[in-house]
TORPA-411388 format. One line per field, with one value per residue: residue number from 1; chain; x, y, z of N, C-alpha, C in turn. Coordinates in Angstrom, 2 decimals, padded with zeros to 5 digits. Atoms other than C-alpha are relative to their C-alpha. Last residue first. Layout:
N
pos (NUM,...)
unit (A,...)
n_xx (X,...)
n_yy (Y,...)
n_zz (Z,...)
ca_xx (X,...)
ca_yy (Y,...)
ca_zz (Z,...)
c_xx (X,...)
c_yy (Y,...)
c_zz (Z,...)
END
This chain:
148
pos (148,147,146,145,144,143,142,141,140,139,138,137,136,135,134,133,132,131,130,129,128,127,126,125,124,123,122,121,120,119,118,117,116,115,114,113,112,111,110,109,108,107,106,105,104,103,102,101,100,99,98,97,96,95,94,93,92,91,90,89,88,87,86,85,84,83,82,81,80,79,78,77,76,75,74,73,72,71,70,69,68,67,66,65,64,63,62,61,60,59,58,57,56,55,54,53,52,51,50,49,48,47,46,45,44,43,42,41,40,39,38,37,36,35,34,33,32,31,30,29,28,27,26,25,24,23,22,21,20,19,18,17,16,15,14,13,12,11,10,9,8,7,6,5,4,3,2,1)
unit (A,A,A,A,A,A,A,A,A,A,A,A,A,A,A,A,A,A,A,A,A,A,A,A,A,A,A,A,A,A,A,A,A,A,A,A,A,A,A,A,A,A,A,A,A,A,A,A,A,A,A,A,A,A,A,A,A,A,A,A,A,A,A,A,A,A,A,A,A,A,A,A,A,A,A,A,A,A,A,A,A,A,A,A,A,A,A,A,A,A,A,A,A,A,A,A,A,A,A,A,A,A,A,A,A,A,A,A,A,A,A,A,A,A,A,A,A,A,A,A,A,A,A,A,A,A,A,A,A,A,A,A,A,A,A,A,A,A,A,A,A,A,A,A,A,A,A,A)
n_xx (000.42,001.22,000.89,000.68,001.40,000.96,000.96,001.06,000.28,001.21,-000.61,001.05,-000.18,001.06,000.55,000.61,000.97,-000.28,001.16,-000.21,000.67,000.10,000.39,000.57,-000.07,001.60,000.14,001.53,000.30,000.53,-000.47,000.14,-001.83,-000.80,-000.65,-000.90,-000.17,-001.11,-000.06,-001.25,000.07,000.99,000.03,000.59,000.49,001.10,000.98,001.64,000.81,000.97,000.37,-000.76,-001.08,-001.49,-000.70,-000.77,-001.88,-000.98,-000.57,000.20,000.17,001.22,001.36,-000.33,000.94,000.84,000.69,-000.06,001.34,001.24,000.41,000.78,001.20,000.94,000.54,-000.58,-001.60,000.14,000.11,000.00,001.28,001.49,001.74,000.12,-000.21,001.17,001.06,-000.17,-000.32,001.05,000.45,-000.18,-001.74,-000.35,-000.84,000.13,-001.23,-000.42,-000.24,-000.94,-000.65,-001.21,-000.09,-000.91,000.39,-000.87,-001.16,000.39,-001.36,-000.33,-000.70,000.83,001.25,-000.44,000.04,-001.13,000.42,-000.43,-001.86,000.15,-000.61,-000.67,001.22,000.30,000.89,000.35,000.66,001.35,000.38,000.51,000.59,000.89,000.90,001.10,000.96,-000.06,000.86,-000.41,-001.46,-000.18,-000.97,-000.79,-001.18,000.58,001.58,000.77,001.10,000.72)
n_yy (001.31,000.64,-000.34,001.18,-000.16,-000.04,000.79,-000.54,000.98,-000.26,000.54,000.00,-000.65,000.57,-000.72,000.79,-001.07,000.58,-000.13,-000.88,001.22,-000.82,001.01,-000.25,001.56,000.56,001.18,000.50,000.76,-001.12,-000.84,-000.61,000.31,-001.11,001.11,-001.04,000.34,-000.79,000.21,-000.04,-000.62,000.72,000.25,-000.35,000.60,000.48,-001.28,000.03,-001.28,-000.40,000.99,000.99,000.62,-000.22,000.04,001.49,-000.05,001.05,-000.09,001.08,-000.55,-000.34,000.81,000.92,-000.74,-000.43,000.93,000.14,-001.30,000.32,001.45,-000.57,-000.89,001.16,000.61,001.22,000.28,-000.09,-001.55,-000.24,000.51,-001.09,000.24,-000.76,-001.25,-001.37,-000.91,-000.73,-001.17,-001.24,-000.97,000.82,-000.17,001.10,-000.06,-001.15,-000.81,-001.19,-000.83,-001.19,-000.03,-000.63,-000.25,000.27,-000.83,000.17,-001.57,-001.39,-000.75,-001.77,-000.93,000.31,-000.48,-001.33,-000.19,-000.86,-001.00,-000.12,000.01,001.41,-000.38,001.09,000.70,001.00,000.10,001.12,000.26,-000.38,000.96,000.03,001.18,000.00,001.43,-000.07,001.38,000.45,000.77,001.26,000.34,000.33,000.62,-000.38,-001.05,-001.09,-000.18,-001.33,000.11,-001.11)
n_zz (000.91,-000.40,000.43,000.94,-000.02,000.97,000.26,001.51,000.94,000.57,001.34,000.54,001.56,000.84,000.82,001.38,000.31,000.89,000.66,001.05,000.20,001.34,000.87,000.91,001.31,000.42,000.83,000.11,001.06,000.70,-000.05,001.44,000.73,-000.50,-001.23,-000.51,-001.60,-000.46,-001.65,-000.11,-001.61,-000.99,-000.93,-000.46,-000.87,-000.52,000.34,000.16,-000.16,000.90,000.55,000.50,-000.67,000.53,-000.61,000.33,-000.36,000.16,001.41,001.14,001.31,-000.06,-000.79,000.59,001.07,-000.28,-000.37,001.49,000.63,-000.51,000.76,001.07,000.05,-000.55,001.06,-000.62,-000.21,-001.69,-000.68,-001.60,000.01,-000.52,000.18,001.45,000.03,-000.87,000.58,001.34,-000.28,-000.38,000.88,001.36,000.72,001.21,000.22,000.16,-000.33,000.10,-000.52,000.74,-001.50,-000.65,-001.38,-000.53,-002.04,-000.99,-000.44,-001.11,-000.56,000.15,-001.03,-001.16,-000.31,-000.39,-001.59,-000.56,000.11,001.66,001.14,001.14,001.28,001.27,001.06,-000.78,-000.69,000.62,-000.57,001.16,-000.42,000.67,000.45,001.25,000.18,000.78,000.56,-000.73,-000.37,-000.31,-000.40,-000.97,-000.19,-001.31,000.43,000.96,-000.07,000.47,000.17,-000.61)
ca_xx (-058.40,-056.21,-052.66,-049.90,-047.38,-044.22,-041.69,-038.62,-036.20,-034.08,-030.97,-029.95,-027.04,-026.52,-023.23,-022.63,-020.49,-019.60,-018.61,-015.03,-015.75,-012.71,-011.80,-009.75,-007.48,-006.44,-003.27,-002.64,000.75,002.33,002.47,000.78,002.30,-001.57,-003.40,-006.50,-008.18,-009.23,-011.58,-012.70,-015.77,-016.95,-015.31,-016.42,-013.88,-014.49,-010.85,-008.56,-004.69,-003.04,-000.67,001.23,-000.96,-003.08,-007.02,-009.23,-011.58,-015.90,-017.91,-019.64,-018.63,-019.06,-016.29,-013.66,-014.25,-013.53,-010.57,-009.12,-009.94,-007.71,-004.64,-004.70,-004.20,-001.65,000.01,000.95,001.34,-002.39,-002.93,-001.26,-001.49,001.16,002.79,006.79,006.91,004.30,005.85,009.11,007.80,006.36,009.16,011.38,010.62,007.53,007.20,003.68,003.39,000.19,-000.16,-002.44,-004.02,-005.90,-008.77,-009.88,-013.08,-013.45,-016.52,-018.24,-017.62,-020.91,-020.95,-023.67,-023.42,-019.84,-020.63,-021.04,-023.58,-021.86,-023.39,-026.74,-025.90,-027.73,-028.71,-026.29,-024.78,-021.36,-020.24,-017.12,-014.40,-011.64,-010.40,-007.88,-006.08,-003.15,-000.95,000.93,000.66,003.08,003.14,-000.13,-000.17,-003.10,-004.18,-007.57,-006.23,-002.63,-000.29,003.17)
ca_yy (011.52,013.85,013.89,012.32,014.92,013.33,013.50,015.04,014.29,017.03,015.66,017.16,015.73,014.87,015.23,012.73,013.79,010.81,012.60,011.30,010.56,012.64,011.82,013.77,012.54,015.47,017.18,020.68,021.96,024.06,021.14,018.64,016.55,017.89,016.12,018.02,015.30,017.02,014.86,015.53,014.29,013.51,016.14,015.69,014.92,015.50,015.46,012.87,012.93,009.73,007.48,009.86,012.52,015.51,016.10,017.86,019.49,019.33,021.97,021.96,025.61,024.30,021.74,023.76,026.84,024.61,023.26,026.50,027.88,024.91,024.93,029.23,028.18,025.17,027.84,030.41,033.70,033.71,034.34,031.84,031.25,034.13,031.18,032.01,031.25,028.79,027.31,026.85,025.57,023.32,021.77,020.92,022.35,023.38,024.98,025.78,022.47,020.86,017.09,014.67,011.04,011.23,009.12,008.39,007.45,006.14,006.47,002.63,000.42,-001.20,-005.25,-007.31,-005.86,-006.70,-010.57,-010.80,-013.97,-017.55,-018.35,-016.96,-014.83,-015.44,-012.20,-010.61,-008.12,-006.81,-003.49,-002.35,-000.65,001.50,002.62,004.44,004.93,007.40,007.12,010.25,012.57,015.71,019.45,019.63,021.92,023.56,023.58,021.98,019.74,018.92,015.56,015.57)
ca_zz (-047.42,-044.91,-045.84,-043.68,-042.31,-043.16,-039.81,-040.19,-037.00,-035.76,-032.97,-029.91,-028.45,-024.47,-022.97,-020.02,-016.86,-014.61,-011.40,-009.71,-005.86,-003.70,-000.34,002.05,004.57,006.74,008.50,009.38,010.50,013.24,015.89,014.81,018.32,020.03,018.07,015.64,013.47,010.34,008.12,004.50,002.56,-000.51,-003.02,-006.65,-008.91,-012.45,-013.71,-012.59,-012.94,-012.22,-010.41,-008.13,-007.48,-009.64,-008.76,-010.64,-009.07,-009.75,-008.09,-005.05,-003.61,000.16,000.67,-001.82,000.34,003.70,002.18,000.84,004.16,005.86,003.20,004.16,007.86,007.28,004.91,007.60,006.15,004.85,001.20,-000.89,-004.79,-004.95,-007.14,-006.71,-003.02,-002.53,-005.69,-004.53,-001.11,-002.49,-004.57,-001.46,002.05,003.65,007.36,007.89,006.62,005.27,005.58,003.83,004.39,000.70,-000.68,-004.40,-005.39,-009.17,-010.43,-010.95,-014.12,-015.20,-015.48,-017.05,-020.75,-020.52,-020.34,-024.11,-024.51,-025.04,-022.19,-020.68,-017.72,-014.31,-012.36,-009.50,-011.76,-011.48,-010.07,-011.08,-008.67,-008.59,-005.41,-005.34,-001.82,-000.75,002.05,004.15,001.09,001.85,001.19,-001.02,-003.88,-004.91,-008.71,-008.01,-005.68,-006.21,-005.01,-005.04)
c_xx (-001.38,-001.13,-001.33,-001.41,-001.04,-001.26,-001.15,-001.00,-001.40,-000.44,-001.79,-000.32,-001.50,000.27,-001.57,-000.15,-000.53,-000.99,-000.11,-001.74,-000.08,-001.22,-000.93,-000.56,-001.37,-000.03,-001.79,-000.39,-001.01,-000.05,-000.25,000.60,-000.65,001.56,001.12,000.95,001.25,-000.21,001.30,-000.24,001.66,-000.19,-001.00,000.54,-000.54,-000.08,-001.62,-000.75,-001.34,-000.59,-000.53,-000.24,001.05,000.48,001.46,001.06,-000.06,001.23,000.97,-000.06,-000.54,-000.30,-001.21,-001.50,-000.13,-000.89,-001.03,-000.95,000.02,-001.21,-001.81,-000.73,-000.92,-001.46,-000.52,-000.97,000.22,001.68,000.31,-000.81,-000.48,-001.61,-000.82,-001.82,000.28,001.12,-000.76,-000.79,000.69,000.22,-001.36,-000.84,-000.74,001.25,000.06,001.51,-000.44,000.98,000.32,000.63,001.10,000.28,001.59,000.02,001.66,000.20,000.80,000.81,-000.80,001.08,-000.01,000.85,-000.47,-001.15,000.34,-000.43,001.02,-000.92,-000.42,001.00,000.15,-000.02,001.14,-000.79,-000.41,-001.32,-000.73,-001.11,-001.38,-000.58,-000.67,-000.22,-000.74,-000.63,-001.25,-000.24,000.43,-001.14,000.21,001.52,-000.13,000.62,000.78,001.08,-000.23,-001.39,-001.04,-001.46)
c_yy (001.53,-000.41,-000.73,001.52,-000.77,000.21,000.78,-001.18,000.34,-000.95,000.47,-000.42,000.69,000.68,-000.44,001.73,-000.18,001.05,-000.20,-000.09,000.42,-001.58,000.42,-000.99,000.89,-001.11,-000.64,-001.17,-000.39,-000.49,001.10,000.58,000.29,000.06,000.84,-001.02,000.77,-000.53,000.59,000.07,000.74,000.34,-000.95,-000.47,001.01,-000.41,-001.00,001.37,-000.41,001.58,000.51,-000.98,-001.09,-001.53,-000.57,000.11,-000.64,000.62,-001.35,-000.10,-001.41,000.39,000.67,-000.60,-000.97,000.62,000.07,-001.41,-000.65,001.06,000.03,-001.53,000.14,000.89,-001.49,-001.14,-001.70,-000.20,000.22,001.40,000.13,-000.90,001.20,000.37,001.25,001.47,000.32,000.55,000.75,000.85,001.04,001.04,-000.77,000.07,-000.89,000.62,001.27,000.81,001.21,000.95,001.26,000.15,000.09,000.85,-000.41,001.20,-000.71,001.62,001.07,000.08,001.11,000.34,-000.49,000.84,001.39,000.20,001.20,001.78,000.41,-000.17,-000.94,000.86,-001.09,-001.37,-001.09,-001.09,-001.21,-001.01,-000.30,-001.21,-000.14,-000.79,000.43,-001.44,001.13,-001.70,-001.54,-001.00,-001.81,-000.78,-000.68,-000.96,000.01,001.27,001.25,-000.28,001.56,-000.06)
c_zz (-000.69,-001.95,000.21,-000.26,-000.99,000.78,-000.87,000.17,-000.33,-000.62,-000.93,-001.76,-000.16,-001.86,-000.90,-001.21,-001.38,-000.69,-001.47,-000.55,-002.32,-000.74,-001.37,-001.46,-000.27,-000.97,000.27,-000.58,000.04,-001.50,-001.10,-000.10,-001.34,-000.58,000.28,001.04,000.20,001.56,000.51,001.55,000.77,001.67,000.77,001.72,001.12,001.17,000.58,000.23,-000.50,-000.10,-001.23,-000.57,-000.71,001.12,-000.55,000.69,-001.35,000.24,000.05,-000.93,-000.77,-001.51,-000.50,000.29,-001.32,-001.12,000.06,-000.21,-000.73,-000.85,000.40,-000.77,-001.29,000.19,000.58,-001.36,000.54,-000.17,001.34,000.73,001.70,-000.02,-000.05,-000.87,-001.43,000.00,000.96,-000.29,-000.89,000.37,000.24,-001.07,-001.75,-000.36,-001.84,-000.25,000.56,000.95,-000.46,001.20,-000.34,001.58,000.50,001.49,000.23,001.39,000.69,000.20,000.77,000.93,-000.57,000.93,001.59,000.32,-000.15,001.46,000.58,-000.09,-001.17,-001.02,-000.62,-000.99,-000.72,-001.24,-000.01,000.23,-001.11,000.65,-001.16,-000.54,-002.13,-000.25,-001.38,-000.40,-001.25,-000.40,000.55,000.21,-000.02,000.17,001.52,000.52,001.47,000.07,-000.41,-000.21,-000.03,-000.46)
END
């Protein structure tokens, strides 16, 4: 089961994770650590997802013990949640079958409407994880030199 920022999606169709490092073009003088000439990129993952308005199994457990729901039909409330997700630009974290990743920053999400959806909402959604640094501050004592 796969979860976006705590919210349960009924069913993922395919998932993709990329994870990819970027390696640079320039000669590398043997016998010198090669790690300094690749950086590791965010990983970017990408969901093919359906929302129910019928769920079975363990989602529909916790859409009915949760109260994380507000709409009666839960392809409706998936889509808001989507939509308020899209515009709040904040990091997730996302939950599926490989991994849990914190830090990810929605990229994009696509809702092709077809008429055999019937009373359900499906999307692929793509996620880009944000690489979040802490800085330090640090006090350094410098000797005032005396004048002559």
């Amino acid at each position: 089961m796969i979860t976006v920022d705590g919210y349960p999606i009924d069913a993922a169709l395919s998932e993709e994770h990329t994870l990819t490092n970027e390696v640079t073009s320039d000669p590398v003088e043997g016998g010198s650590d090669v790690t300094d000439n690749v950086r590791v990129l965010p990983t970017e993952v990408s969901y093919d997802c359906v929302v129910s308005d019928n769920p079975m199994g363990p989602v529909a457990v916790i859409r009915a013990t949760d109260g994380l729901f507000t709409s009666t039909k839960p392809s409706a409330d998936a889509y808001r949640r989507l939509v308020e997700l899209q515009k709040a630009r904040r990091a997730v974290i996302v939950t599926d079958s490989l991994d849990t990743y914190t830090n990810m920053m929605l990229t994009s999400i696509s809702i092709p409407r077809r008429v055999d959806d019937g009373h359900s909402l499906r999307f692929t959604i793509k996620f880009k994880q944000l690489d979040v640094q802490t800085n330090e501050r640090t006090v350094v004592r410098v000797a005032v030199p005396r004048a002559a």
